[in-house]
Structures are given as structure tokens and as C-alpha cells.
N, C-alpha and C positions, 0 to 999 in steps of 0.2 A: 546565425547558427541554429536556429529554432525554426527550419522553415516553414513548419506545417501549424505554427501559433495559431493563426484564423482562421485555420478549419472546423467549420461547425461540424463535430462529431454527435452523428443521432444517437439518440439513448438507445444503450441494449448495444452500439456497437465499440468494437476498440480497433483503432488505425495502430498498428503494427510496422516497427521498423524492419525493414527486409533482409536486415542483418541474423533477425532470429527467426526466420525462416526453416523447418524442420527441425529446429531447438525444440527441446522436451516441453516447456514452459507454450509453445504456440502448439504445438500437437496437443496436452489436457486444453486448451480453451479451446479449441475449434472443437465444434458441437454445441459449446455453453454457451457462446456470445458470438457474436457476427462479429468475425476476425478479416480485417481488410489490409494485405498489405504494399508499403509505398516506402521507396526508396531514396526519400531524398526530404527525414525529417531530422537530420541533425542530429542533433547532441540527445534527443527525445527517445527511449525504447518504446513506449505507447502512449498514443494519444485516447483518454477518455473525454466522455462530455459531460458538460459544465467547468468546461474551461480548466481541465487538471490534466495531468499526465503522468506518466512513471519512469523513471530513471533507474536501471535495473544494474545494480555492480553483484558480479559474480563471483564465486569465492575464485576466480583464476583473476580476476580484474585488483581484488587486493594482493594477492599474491607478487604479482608482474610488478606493483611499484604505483608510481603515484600521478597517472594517467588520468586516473578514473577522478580524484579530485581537483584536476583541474577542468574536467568536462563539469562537473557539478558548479564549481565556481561561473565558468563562464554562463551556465546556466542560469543559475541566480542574477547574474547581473545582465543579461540579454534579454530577458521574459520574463513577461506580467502573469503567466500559467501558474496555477497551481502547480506547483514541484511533490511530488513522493517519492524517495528513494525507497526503493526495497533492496537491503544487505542481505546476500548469503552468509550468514555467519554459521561456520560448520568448525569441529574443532581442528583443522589446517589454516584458519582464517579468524577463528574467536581470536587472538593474540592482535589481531589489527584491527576489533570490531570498537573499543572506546578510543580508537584514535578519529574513526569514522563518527563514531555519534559527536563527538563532540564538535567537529567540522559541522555535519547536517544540521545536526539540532539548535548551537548554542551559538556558531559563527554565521551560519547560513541561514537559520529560521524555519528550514522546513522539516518535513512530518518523516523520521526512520522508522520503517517494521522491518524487523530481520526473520529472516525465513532460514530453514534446515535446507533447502535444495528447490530443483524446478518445478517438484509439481506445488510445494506450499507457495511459493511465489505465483503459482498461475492460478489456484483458491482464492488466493489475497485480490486479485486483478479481479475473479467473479465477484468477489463479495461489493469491493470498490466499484463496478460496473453496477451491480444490486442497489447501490447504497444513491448514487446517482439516480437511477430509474422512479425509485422511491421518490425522491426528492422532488423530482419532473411532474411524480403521480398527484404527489399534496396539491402543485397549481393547475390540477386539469380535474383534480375529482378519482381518488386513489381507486385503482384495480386490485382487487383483493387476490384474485388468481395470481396476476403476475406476480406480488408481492409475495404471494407464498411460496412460488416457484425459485423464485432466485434465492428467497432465505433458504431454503430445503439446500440448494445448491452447496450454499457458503459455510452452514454453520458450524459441517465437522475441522475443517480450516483454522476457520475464524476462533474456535474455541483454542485449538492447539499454539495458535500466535500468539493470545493472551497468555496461555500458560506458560509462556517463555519469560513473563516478567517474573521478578524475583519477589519471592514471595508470596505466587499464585498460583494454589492448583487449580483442580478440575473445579472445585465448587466454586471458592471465588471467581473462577473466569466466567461462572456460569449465572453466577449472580449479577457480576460486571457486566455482562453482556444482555442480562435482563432487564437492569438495570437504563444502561447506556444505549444500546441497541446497533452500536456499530462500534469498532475500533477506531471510528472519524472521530465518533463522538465521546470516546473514552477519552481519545487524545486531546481536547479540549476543558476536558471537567476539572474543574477545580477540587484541590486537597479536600478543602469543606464537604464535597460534594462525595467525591471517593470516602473519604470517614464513612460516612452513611452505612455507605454497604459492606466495609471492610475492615471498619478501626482506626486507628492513628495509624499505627506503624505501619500497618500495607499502605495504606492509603500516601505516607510519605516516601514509599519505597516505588509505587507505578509512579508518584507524579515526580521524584528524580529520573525514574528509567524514560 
């Protein structure tokens, strides 16, 4: 069900299922990343490189019933990929968003960011295709243009997704992300670590959400 598992996807680009084709979400990234796409990758909405992809449920995909978490199960248990779902959670679909987290996060293991609509969902994708790049850059010897290029891209994005957790405005998202330097790596830190920059109580309120 995951047919496009082992395709070496180059950095900088993202393989695109052909389903979201003229979707709002592939209109903002074409321009910002090399958007290629193929019809015949499965349960996958995009393939990035270093071995991740995105699993994209729409605020119409919770709406309609309970499709969309059986594509994520199968997912989970078909492929060794990196999984990220990105939730549309808007308020027609917040009423079904902790039935979701709880599934992604606590039964399945992998990483939820909820987005307000398609264009914060396709930010999320530049940043996540950024954060890759980066990563590629440390074992070759870092480009400093490119690295400022894709962060310039992401960061009005990437700050507005952290404000969505409870308990975080603009400063802290902005400290968080100072701090952290991606929302990969926010989702990784430990309580101890979050303290640091935010307190007890925030610091236990990101690492429940």
C-alpha cells in the first residue's frame, strides 16, 4: 500500500500524490520546492527525503467518518517511513481533533501538527522539506545561503503552528523556536528541557499536547 517506500527523494524536492493536484496546498509549494507528481503512491499524500512523508487528513476527511484512520493504521503497520500526519483542525472539525490525536500520537506513535487550512499545511511541508535540507547540509559541509533561504521561507508558518499549542503565544513560540530550532525538534525535547525556556506549567502543557 505504500508503493513509493524506496524512492530516494532528492533534498529540496517532494513527490506529490496526484490526487492533490490543483489543491490549494500544491499550488503555495510549487515555486518553493520542486513538486513532482505520481500517481500511484498509496495511502502516502507526500513523499519527502530522508525517508519521511505526510499523511494529510482534511477537515472534509474527518468530517465524512472514519476512512481516514484506517488509511493511517494501515500505514503504521505497512511502512518503516517516517509518518507525519498533518490535521486540519478548523472549528467544523476541532470536535473530532482529540479523537485524532489520540490515535496518531498515543496508539500509532507518530508526530500530529494541526493546521487552520491549506495554505498553513503547505508552510508546514516548506519548513519539514527545510529542516531535511539542513540536515543533508551538516554531512556535506552546511550552505549558509541555502539555510537562510528556506528558513526566511518557513518561519512566518512555523511560528503561527507553535502558537496553536496551549499555553503559547507569540513570545514563547518565538523563544521555542529559538531555542529548538524546528518543530522536529520541539516535538522531541523533553519536559526538563522545555522548563528551560518556558516554566513548569507551559513546559507541561507543549509536552502533553
Amino acid at each position: 500500500p505504500v508503493t513509493a517506500g524506496s524512492i530516494d527523494v532528492p533534498y529540496g524536492h517532494v513527490i506529490g500524490n496526484e490526487k492533490w493536484r490543483g489543491s490549494e496546498v500544491a499550488q503555495r509549494l510549487q515555486g518553493r520546492v520542486r513538486l513532482i507528481f505520481e500517481d500511484d503512491l498509496g495511502l502516502v499524500d507526500f513523499h519527502l527525503s530522508n525517508r519521511a512523508c505526510i499523511l494529510l487528513i482534511s477537515e472534509a476527511d474527518l468530517v465524512a467518518g472514519n476512512e481516514f484512520k484506517r488509511r493511517l493504521v494501515k500505514f503504521r503497520n505497512a511502512s518503516s517511513l517516517r509518518g507525519i500526519v498533518i490535521v486540519e483542525k478548523t472549528q467544523i472539525s476541532d470536535q473530532y481533533f482529540l479523537g485524532v490525536q489520540k490515535l496518531v500520537v498515543l496508539e500509532l506513535g507518530m508526530v500530529l501538527l494541526p493546521v487552520a487550512n491549506g495554505g498553513e499545511a503547505s508552510q508546514l511541508i516548506i519548513q519539514l522539506v527545510s529542516f531535511c535540507v539542513r540536515e543533508q547540509s551538516r554531512h556535506r559541509g552546511a550552505n549558509p545561503f541555502l539555510h537562510k533561504q528556506h528558513a526566511q521561507l518557513a518561519e512566518p508558518a512555523v511560528l503561527q503552528t507553535v502558537q496553536h499549542i496551549p499555553g503559547v503565544g507569540k513570545t514563547k513560540a518565538l523563544l521555542l523556536l529559538q531555542q529548538f530550532g524546528s518543530i522536529h525538534q520541539l516535538c522531541k525535547a523533553s519536559i526538563k528541557e522545555l522548563e528551560q525556556v518556558v516554566g513548569q506549567t507551559v513546559a507541561q502543557q507543549i509536552y502533553t499536547f
